[in-house]
C-alpha positions as CSV (number, residue, x, y, z in Angstrom):
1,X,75.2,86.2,55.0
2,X,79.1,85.9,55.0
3,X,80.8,83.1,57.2
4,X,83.3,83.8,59.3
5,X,86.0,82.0,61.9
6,X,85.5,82.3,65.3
7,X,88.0,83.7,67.3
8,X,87.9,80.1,69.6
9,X,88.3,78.3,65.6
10,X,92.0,81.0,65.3
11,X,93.0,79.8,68.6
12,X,92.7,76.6,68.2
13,X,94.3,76.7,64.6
14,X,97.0,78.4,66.0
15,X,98.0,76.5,68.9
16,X,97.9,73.7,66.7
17,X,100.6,75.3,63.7
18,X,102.9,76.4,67.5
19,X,102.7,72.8,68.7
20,X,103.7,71.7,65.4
21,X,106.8,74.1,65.7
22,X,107.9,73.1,68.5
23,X,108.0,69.3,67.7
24,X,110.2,69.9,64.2
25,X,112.5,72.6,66.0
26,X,113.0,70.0,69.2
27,X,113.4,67.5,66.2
28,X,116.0,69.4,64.2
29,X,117.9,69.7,67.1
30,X,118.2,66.4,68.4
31,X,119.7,65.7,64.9
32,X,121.9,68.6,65.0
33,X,123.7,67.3,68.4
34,X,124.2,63.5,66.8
35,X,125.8,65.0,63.7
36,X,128.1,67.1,65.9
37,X,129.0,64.2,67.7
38,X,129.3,62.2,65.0
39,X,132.1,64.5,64.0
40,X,133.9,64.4,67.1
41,X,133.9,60.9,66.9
42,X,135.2,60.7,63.3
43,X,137.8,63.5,64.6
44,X,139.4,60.7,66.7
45,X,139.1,58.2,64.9
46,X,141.5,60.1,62.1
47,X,143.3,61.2,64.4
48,X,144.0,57.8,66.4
49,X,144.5,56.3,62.8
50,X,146.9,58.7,62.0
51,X,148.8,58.0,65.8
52,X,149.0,54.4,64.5
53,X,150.6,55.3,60.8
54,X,153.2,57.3,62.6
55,X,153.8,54.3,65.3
56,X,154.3,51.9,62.2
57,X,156.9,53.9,60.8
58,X,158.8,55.5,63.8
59,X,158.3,52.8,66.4
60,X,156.6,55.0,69.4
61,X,154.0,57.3,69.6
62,X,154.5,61.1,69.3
63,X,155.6,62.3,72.8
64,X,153.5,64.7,74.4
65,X,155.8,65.8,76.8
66,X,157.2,67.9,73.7
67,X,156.0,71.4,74.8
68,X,156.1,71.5,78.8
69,X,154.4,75.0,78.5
70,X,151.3,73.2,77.4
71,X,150.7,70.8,79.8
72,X,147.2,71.2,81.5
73,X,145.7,69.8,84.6
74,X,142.9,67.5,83.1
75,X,142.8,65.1,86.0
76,X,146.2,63.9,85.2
77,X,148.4,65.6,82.5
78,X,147.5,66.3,79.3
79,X,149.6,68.1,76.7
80,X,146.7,70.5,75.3
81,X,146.7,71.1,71.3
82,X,145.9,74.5,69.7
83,X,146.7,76.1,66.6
84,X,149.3,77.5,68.4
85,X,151.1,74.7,68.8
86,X,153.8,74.7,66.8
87,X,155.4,71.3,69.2
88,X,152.1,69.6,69.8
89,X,151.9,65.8,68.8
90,X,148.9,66.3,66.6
91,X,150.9,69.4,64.4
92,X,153.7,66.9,64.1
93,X,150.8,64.3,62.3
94,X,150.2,67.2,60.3
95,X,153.1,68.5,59.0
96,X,154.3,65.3,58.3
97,X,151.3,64.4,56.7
98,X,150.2,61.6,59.0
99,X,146.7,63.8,59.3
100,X,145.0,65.9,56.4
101,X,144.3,68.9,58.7
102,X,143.5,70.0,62.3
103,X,140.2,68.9,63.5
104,X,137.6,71.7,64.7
105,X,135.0,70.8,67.2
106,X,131.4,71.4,65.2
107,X,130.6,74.1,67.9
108,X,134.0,76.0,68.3
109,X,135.5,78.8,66.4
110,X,139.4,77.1,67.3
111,X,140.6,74.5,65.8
112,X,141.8,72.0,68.2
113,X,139.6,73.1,71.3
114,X,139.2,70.6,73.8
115,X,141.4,67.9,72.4
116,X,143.6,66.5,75.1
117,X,146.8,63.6,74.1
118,X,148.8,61.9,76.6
119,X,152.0,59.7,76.1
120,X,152.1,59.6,80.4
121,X,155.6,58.6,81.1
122,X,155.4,55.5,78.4
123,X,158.0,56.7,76.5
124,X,155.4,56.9,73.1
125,X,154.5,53.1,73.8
126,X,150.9,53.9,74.7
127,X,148.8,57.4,74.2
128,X,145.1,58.4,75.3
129,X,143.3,60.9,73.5
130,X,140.5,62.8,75.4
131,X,137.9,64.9,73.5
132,X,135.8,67.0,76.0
133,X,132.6,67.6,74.4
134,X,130.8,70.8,75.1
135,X,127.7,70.0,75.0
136,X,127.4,67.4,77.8
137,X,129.2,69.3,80.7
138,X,126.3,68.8,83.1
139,X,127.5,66.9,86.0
140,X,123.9,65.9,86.7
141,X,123.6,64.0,83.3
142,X,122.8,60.5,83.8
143,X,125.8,58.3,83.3
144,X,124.6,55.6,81.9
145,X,123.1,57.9,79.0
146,X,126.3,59.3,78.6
147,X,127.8,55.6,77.9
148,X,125.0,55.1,75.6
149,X,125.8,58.3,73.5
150,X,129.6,57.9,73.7
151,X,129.2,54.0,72.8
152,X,133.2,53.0,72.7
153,X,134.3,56.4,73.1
154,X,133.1,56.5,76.6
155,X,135.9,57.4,79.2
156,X,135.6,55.6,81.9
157,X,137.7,57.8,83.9
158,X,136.7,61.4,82.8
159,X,132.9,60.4,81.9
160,X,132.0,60.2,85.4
161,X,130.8,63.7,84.6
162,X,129.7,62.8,81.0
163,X,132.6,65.5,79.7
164,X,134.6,63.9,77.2
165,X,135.4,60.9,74.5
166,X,138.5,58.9,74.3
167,X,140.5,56.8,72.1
168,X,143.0,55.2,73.7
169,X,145.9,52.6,72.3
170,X,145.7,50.1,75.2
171,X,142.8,50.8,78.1
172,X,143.8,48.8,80.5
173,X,147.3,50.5,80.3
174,X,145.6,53.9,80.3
175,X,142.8,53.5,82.4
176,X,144.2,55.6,85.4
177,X,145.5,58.3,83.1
């Protein structure tokens, strides 16, 4: 007589192969999201490097009151970059070859998206440069995770909603920006 598998035995096997599943694709994730932010941190961190270069050699920090067309209500103002910015602070790093290239968010198409840069009436003597990232936009995400995943990066004006990173050349000079 041949032996065969229950149909209990099949469900059983299977259940356990789509728990399995489930635990390597939450996995893959979770790793996905820290190397996207890891990106975004290196981002501006090459681009704040690049802010100091030019400061060294030209005495101030680009101004980002440049292009007016671009300023953007971001809870204060913020000159916004694009591609299309042929003024922006971050295309003058560029051309000048402060900075190797634009940086492009992990999850965005545009190169540029969601960077924010601020001189704010210093005159180029202090900047702040805001990173929204797009995958933490919930407002009900718990702040004190968000400091924990944003480490120095953390905005302490603008993370109140766990939205964005920052680099900044002087905090206490910026912190109402």
């Amino acid at each position: 007589m041949k032996k065969a598998y229950t149909f209990i035995e099949l469900l059983i096997v299977i259940s356990i192969i789509a728990i399995l599943a489930v635990v390597i694709v939450i996995a893959i994730g979770s790793s996905q999201t820290k190397s996207r932010d890891t990106k975004r941190k290196a981002d501006l961190i090459a681009i704040s490097s690049a802010l100091e270069l030019y400061k060294s050699q030209k005495g101030s920090y680009p101004l980002s009151t440049a292009c007016t067309d671009l300023i953007k209500n971001y809870g204060t103002d913020f000159t916004r970059l694009d591609q299309s910015s042929p003024c922006s602070a971050v295309n003058e790093l560029v051309v000048n070859n402060y900075l190797s290239a634009f940086p492009k968010d992990p999850k965005s198409t545009k190169v540029l998206e969601g960077y924010y840069y601020s001189t704010k009436n210093s005159g180029g003597a202090n900047y702040k440069l805001v990173k929204l990232n797009p995958e933490l936009l919930d407002p009900s995400f718990d702040i004190a995770k968000c400091q924990e995943i944003a480490g120095d990066f953390y905005d302490p004006l603008t993370g109140r909603n766990c939205r964005a990173y920052q680099v900044t050349s002087n905090l206490a000079a910026t912190k109402d920006w």
